[in-house]
C-alpha positions in Angstrom: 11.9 -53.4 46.5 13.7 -52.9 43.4 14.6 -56.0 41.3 18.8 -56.2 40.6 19.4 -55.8 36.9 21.9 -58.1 35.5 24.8 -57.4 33.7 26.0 -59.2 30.5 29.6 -60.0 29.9 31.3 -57.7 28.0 32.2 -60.1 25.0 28.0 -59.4 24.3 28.4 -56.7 23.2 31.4 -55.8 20.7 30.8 -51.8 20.9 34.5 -50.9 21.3 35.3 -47.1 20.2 31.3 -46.7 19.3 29.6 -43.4 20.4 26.1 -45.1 21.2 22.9 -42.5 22.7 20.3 -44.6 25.4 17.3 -42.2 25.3 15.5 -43.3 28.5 18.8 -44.3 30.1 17.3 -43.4 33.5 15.0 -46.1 33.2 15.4 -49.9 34.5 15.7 -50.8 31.1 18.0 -48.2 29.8 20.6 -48.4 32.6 20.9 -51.8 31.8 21.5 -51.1 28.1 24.1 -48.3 29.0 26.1 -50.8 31.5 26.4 -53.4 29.0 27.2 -51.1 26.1 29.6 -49.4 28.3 31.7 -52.6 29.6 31.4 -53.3 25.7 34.3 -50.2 25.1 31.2 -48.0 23.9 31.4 -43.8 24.5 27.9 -43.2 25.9 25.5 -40.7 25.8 22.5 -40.8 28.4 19.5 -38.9 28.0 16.3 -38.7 29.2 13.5 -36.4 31.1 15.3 -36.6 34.7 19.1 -35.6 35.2 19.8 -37.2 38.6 18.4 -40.5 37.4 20.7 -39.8 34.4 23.6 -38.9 36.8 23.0 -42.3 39.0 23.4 -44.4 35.5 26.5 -42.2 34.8 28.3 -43.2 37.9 27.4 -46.9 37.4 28.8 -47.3 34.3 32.9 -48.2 33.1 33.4 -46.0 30.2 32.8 -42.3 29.2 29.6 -41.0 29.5 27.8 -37.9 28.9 24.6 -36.7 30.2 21.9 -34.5 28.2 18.5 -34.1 29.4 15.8 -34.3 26.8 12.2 -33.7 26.5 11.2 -35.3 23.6 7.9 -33.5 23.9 10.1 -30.6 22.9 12.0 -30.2 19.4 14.1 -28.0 20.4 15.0 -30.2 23.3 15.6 -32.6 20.9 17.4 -30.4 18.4 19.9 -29.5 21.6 20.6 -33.6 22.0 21.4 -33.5 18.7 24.3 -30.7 18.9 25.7 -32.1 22.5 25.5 -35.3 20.7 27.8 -34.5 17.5 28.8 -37.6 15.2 27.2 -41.1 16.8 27.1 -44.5 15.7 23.9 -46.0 17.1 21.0 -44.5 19.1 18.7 -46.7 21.2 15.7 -45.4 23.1 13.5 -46.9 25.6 11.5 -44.2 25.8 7.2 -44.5 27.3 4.6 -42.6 28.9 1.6 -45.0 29.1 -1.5 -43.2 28.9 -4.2 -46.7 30.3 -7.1 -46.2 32.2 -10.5 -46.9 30.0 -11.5 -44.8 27.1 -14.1 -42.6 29.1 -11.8 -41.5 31.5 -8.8 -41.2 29.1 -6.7 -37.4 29.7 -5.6 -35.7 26.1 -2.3 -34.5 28.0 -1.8 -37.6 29.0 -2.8 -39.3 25.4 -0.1 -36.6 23.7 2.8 -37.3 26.3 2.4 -41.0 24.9 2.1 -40.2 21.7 5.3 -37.8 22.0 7.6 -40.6 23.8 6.8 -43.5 21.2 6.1 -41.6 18.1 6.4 -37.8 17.7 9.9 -38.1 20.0 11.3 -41.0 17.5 10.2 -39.3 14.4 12.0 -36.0 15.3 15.2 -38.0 16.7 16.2 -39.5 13.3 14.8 -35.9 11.8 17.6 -34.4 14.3 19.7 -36.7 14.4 20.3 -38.7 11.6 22.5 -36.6 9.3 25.1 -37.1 12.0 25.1 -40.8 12.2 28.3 -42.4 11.1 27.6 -45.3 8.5 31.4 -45.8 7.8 31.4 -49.0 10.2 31.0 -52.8 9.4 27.5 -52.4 11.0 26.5 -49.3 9.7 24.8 -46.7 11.7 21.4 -47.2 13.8 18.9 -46.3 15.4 16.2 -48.9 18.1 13.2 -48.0 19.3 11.1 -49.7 22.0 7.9 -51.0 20.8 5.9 -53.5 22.9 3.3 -56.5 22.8 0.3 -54.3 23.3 0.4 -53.4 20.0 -0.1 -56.9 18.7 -2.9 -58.1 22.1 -4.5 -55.0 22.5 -6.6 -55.0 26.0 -9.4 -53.0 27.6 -7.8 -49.6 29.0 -4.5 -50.5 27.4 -6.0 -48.6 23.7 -3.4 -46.0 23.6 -0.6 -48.5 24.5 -1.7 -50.6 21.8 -1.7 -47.5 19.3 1.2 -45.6 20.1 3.1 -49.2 19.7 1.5 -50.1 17.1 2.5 -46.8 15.4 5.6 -47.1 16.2 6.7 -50.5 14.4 4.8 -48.8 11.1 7.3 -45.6 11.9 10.4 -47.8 11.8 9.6 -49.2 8.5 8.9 -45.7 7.1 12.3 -44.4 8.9 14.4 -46.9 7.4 13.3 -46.0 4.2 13.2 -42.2 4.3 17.1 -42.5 5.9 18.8 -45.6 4.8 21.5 -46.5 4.6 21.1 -46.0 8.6 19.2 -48.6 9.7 16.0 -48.2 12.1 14.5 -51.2 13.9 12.2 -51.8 16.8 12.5 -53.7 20.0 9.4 -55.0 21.2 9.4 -56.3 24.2 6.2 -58.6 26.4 6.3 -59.3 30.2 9.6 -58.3 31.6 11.2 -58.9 35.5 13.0 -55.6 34.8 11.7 -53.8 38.1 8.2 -52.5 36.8 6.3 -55.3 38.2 7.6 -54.5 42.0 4.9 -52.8 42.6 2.8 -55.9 42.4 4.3 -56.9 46.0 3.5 -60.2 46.9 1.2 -60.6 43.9 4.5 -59.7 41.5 5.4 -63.6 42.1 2.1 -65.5 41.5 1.3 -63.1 38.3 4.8 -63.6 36.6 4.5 -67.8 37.3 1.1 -67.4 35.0 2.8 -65.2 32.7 5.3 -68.1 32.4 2.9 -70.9 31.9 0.8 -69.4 29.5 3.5 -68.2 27.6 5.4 -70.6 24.6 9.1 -70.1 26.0 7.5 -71.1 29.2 9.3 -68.4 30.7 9.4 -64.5 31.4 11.9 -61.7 29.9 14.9 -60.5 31.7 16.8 -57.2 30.8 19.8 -59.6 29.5 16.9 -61.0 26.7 16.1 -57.1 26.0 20.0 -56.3 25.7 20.9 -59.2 23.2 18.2 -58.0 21.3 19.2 -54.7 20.9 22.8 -56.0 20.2 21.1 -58.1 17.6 19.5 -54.7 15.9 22.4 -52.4 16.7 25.2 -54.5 15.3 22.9 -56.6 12.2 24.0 -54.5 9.0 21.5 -56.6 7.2 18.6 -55.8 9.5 16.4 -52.9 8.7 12.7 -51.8 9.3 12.0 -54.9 11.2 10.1 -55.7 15.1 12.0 -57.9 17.0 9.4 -60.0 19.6 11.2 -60.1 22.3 8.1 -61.6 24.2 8.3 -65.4 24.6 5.5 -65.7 22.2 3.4 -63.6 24.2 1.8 -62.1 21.3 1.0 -65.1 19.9 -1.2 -66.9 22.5 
């Protein structure tokens, strides 16, 4: 069963007359990025590996939308999102391909697809992309990436999750240097209820309570946490080259 993702009032998200790209927007996650950025007045465009997924966030969402599939394995995928794309204002992507299991048994394709989805894909997106990002706003131009708490409690067969996270939040520091004045932060988010835990079944409940307990906010994530804090990065013309825990402390305990 798949968990309902909530949508945040409009007035969250002050987008109006922005052209914003959701790299990943066929994801639980990224849909609910797209919604709340299109109620917002934003001009979306929705990529990602898998058009009917990309289609089904389409036809959820208010506003304009575009779709352009992208395999950011593949630069000349991503050089082609980049001419569908034309001028933008801000660029968020979502984007993983976990490669866990313990180090013995570890796959190198698999170990390169995660590599490409946090790292390589990101590092050619602003190399594609960032010429044509419109800085002539209050906010500036942006671009968010999706980092994640392994990086900072790495965990037996969780090595490449840890690493290709970990490299990422280095990558946005480098980024924001190498194409300032567009910004480039990172999201980084701990235990959400954004869908991924269904799987779980019955055990989804009793595992996200101990999450909770153990956890300094005494709580877990929700995709609305994930979308302020994006907000927060997209929108913050002072904020550049910086991890935003969006983890309840997670990391920290």
């Amino acid at each position: 069963m798949t968990t309902a993702l909530p949508t945040p009032q409009s007035s969250a998200l002050p987008l109006d007359g922005r052209r914003v790209v959701v790299v990943g927007a066929g994801s639980n996650t990224g849909r609910a990025l797209a919604r709340a950025a299109s109620e917002a007045g934003a001009e979306l465009v929705l990529a990602g590996p898998d058009p009917r997924k990309l289609e089904w966030t389409a036809g959820e969402l208010s506003g304009k939308a575009e779709v352009v599939p992208v395999d950011l394995a593949d630069e000349t995928s991503i050089a082609a999102l980049a001419t569908a794309t034309g001028r933008f204002h801000h660029l968020v992507s979502t984007a993983a391909m976990p490669a866990n299991g313990p180090l013995a048994e570890l796959d190198l394709a698999d170990v390169h697809r995660a590599f490409a989805a946090k790292v390589y894909g990101p590092l050619l997106l602003a190399k594609h992309l960032a010429a044509q990002a419109a800085t002539d706003t209050p906010e500036g131009a942006s671009f968010t990436f999706f980092s994640g708490v392994a990086a900072w409690r790495p965990a037996p067969a969780r090595t490449v999750m840890a690493t290709t996270n970990g490299a990422l939040a280095f990558l946005v520091q480098a980024l924001a240097v190498e194409i300032a004045p567009v910004r480039v932060n990172a999201v980084s988010p701990g235990i959400v209820d954004s869908g991924a835990w269904d799987r779980l079944g019955a055990d989804k409940d009793p595992f996200l309570r101990s999450v909770a307990d153990r956890n300094p906010a005494r709580r877990i994530g929700t995709p609305a946490d994930l979308v302020h804090a994006t907000h927060f990065a997209m929108t913050s013309p002072f904020v550049t080259g910086t991890v935003l825990h969006v983890d309840g402390g997670g990391r920290l305990v």
